[in-house]
C-alpha positions as CSV (number, residue, x, y, z in Angstrom):
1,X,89.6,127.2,104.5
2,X,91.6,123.7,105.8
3,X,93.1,124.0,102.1
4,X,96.5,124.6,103.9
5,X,96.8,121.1,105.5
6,X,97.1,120.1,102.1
7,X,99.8,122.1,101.4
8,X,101.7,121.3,104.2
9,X,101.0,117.4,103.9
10,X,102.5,118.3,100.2
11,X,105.4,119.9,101.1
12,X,106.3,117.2,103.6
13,X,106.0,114.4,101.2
14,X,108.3,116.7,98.7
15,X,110.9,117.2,101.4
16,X,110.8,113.3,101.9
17,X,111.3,112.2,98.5
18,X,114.3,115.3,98.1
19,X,116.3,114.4,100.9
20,X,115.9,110.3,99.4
21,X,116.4,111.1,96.8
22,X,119.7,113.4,97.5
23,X,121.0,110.9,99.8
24,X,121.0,108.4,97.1
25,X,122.7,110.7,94.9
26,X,125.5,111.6,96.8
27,X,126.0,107.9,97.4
28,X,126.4,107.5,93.5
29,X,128.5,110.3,92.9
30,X,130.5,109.0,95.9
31,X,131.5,105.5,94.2
């Protein structure tokens, strides 16, 4: 029934790593 606090504990890592890993990206296609 708390199996939703996972999901959202998920998500936020996700979100954490994307936005990293697009701010590095844009920095490389920048150069």
């Amino acid at each position: 029934m708390m199996q939703w606090i996972y999901w959202i504990e998920f998500a936020m890592i996700v979100a954490m790593v994307a936005v990293v890993f697009g701010l590095t990206w844009m920095e490389t296609l920048r150069k």
